[in-house]
PDB file of N, CA, C and O in Angstrom:
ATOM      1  N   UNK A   1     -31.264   9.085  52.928  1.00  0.00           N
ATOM      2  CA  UNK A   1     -30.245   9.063  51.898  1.00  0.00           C
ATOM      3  C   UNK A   1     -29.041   8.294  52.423  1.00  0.00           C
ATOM      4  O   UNK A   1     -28.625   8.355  53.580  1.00  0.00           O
ATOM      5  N   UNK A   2     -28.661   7.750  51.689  1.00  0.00           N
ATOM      6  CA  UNK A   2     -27.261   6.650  51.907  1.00  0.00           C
ATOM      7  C   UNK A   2     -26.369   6.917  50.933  1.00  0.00           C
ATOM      8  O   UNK A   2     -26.572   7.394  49.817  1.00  0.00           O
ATOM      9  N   UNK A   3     -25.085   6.476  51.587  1.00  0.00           N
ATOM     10  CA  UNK A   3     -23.781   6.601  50.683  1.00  0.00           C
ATOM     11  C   UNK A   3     -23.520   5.435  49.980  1.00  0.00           C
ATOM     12  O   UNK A   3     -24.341   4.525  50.094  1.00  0.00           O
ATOM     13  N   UNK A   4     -22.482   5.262  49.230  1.00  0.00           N
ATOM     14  CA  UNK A   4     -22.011   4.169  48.725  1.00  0.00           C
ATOM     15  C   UNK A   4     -21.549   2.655  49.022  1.00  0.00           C
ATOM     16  O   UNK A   4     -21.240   1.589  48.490  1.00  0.00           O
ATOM     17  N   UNK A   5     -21.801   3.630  50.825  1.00  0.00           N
ATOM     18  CA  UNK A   5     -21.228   2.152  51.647  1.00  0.00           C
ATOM     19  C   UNK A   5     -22.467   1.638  52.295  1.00  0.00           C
ATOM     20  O   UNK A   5     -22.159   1.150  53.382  1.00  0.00           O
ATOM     21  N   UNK A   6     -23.810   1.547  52.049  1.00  0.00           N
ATOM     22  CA  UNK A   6     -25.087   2.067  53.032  1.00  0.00           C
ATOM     23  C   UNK A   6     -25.032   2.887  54.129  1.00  0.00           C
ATOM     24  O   UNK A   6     -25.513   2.739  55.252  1.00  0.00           O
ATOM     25  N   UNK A   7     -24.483   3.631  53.728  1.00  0.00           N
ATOM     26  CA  UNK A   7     -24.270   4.464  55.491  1.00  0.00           C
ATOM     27  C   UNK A   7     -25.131   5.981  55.588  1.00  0.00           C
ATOM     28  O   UNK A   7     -24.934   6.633  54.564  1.00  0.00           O
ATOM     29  N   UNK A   8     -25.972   6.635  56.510  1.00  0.00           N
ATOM     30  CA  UNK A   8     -26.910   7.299  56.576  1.00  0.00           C
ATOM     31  C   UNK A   8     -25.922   8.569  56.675  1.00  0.00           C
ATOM     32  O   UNK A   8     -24.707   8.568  56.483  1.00  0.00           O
ATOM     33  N   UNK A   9     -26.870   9.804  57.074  1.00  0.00           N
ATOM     34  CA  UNK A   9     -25.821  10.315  57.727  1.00  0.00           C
ATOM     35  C   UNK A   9     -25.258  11.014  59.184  1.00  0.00           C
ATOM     36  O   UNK A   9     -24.552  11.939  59.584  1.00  0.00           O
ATOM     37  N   UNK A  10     -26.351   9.538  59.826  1.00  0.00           N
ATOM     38  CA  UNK A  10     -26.054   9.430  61.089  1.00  0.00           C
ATOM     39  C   UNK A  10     -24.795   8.368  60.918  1.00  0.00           C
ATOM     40  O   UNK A  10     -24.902   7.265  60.383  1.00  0.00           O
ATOM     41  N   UNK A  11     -23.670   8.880  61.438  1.00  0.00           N
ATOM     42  CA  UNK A  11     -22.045   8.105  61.691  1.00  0.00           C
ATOM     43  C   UNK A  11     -22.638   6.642  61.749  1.00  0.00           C
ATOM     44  O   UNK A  11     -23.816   6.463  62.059  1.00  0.00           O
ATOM     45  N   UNK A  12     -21.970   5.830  61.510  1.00  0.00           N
ATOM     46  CA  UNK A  12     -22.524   4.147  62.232  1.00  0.00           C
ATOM     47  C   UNK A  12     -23.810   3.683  62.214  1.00  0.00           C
ATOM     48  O   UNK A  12     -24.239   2.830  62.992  1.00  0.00           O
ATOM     49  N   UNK A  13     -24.503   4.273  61.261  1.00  0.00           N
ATOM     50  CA  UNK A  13     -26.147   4.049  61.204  1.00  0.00           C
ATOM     51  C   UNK A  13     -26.372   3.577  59.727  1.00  0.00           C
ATOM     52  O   UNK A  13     -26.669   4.432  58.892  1.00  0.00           O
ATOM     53  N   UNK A  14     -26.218   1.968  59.273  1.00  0.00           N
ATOM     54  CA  UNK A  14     -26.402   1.145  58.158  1.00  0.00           C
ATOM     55  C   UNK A  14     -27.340   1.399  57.911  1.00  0.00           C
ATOM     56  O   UNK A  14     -27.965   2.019  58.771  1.00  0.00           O
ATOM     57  N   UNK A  15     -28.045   1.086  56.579  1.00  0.00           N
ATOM     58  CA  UNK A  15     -29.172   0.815  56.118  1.00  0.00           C
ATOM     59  C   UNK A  15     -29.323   0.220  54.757  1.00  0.00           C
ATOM     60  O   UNK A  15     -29.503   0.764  53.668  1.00  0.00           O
ATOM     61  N   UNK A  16     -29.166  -1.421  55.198  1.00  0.00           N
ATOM     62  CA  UNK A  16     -29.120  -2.808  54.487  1.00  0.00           C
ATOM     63  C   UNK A  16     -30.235  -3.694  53.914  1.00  0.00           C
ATOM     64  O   UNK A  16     -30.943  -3.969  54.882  1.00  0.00           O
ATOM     65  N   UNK A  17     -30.631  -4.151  53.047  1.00  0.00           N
ATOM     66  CA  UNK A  17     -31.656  -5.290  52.403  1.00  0.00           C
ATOM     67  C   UNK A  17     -33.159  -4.106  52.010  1.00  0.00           C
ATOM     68  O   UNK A  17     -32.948  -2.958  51.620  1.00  0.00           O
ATOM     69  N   UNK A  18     -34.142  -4.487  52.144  1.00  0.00           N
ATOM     70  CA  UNK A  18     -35.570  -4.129  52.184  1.00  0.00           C
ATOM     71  C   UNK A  18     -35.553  -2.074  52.574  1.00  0.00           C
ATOM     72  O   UNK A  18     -36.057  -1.100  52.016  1.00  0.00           O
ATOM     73  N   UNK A  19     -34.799  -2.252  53.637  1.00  0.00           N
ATOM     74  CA  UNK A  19     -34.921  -0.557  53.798  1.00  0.00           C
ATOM     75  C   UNK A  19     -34.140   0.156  53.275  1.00  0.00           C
ATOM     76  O   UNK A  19     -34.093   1.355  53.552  1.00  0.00           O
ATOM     77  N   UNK A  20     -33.559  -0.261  52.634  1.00  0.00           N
ATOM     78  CA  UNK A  20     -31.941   0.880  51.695  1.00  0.00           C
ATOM     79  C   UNK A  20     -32.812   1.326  50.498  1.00  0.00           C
ATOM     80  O   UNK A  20     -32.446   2.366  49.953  1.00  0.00           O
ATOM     81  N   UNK A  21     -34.181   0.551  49.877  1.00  0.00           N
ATOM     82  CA  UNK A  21     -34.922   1.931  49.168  1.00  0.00           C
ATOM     83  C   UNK A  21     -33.960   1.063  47.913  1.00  0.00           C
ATOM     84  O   UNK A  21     -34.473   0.881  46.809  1.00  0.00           O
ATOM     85  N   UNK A  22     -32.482   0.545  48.222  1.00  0.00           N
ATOM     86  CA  UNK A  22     -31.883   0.461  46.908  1.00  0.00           C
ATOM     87  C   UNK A  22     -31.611  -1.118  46.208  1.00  0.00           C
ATOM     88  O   UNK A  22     -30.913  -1.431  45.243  1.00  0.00           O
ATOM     89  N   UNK A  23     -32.411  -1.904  47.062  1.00  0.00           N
ATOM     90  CA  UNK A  23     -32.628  -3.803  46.345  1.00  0.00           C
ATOM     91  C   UNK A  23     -33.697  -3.618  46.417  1.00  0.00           C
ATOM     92  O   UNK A  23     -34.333  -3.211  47.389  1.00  0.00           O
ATOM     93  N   UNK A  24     -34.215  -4.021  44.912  1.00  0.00           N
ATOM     94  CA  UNK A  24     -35.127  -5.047  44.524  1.00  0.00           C
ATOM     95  C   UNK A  24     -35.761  -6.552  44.855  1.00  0.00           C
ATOM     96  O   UNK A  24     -36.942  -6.808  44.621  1.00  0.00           O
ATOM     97  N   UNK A  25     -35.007  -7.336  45.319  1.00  0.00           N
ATOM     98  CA  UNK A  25     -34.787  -8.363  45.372  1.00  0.00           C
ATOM     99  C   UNK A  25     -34.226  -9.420  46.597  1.00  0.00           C
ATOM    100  O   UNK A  25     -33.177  -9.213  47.208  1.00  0.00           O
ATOM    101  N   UNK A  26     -34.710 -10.053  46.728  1.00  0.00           N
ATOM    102  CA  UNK A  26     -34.166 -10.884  47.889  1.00  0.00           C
ATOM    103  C   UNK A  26     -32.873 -11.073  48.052  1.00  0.00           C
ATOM    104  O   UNK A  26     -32.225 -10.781  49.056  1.00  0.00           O
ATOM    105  N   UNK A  27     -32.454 -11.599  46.995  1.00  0.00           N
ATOM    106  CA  UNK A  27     -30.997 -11.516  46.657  1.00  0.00           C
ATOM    107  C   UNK A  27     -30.112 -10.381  46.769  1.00  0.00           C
ATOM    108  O   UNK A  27     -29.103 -10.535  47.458  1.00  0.00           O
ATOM    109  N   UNK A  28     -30.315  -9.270  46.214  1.00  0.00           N
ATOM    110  CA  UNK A  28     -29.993  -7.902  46.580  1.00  0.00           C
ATOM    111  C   UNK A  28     -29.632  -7.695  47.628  1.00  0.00           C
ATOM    112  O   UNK A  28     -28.478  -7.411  47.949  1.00  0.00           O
ATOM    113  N   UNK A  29     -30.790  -7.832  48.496  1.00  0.00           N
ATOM    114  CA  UNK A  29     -31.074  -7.222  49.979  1.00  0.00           C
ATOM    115  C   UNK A  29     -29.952  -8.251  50.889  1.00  0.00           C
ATOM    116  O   UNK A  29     -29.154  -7.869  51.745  1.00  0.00           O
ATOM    117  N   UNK A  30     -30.227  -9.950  50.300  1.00  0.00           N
ATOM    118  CA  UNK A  30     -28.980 -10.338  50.586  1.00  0.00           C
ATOM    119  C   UNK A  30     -27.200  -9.924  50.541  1.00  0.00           C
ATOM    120  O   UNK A  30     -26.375  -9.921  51.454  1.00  0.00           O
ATOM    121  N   UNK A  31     -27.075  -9.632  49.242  1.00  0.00           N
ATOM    122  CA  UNK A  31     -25.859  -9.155  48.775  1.00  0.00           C
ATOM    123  C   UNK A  31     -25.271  -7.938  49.512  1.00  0.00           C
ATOM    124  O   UNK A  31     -24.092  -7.955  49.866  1.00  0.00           O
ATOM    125  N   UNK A  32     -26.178  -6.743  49.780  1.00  0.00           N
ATOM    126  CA  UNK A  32     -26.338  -5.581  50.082  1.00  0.00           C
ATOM    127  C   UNK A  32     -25.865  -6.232  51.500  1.00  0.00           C
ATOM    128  O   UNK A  32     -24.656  -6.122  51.704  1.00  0.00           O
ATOM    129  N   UNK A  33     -26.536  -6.822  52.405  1.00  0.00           N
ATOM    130  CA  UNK A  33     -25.788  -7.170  53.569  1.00  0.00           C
ATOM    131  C   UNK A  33     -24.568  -7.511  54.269  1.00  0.00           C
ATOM    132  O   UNK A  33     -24.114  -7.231  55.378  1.00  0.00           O
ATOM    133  N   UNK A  34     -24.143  -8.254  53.207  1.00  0.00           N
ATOM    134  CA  UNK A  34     -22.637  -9.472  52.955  1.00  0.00           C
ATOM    135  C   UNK A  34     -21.968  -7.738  52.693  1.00  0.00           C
ATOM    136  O   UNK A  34     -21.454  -7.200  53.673  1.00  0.00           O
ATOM    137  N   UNK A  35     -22.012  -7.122  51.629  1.00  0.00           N
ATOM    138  CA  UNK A  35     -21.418  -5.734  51.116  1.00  0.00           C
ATOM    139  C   UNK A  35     -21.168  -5.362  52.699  1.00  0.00           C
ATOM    140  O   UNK A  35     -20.162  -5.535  53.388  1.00  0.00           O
ATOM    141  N   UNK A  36     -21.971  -5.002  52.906  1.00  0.00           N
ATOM    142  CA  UNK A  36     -21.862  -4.060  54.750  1.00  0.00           C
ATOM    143  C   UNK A  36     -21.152  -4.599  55.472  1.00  0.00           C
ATOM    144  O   UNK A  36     -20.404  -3.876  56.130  1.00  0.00           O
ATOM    145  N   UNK A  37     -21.080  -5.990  55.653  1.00  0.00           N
ATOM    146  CA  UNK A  37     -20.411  -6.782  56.329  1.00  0.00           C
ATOM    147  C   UNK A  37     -19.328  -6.957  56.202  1.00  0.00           C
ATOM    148  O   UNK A  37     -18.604  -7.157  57.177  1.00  0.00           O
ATOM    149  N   UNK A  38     -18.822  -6.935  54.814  1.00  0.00           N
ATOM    150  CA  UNK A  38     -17.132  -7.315  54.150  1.00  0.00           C
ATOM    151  C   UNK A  38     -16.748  -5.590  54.678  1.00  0.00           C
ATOM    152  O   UNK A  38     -15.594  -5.436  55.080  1.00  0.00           O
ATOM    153  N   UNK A  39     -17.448  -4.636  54.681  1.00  0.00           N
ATOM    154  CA  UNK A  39     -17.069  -3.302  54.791  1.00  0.00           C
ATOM    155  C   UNK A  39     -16.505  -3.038  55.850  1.00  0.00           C
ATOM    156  O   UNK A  39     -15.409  -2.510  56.040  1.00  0.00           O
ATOM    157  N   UNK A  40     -17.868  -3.708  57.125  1.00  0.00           N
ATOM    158  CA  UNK A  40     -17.186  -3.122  58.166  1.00  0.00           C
ATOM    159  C   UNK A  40     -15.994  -3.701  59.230  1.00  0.00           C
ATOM    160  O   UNK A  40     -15.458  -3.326  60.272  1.00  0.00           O
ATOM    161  N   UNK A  41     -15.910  -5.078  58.121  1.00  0.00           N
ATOM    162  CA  UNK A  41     -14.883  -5.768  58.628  1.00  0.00           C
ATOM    163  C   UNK A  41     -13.178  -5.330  58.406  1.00  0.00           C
ATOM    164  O   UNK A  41     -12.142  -5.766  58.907  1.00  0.00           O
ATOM    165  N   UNK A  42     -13.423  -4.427  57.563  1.00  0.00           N
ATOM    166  CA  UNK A  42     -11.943  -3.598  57.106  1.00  0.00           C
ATOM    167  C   UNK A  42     -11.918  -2.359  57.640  1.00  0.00           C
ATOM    168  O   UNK A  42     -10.987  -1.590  57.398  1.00  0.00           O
ATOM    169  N   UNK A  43     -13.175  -1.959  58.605  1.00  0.00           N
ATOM    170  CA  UNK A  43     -12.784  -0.641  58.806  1.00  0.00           C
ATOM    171  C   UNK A  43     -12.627  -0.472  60.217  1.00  0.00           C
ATOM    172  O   UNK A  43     -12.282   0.617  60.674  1.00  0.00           O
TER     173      UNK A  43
END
C-alpha cells in the first residue's frame, strides 16, 4: 500500500512506474517517477 506521495510504509521506501500497482502505462510509470522526483526534491 502507498500514499499519495508513492511512499510505502516503510519511511523512505518509494514505489514508482510498473510496481506502484497504480500506472497503466508507460507514460504513467514515467510521470509517476518525475512526481517522486519533483517530491523529493522539496523535501
Amino acid at each position: 500500500k502507498i500514499n499519495n506521495h508513492f511512499e510505502t510504509s516503510v519511511h523512505g521506501l518509494f514505489l514508482v512506474g510498473d510496481c506502484s500497482g497504480v500506472t497503466h502505462s508507460l507514460s504513467q510509470a514515467a510521470a509517476s517517477g518525475l512526481y517522486v522526483g519533483k517530491y523529493l526534491s522539496h523535501i
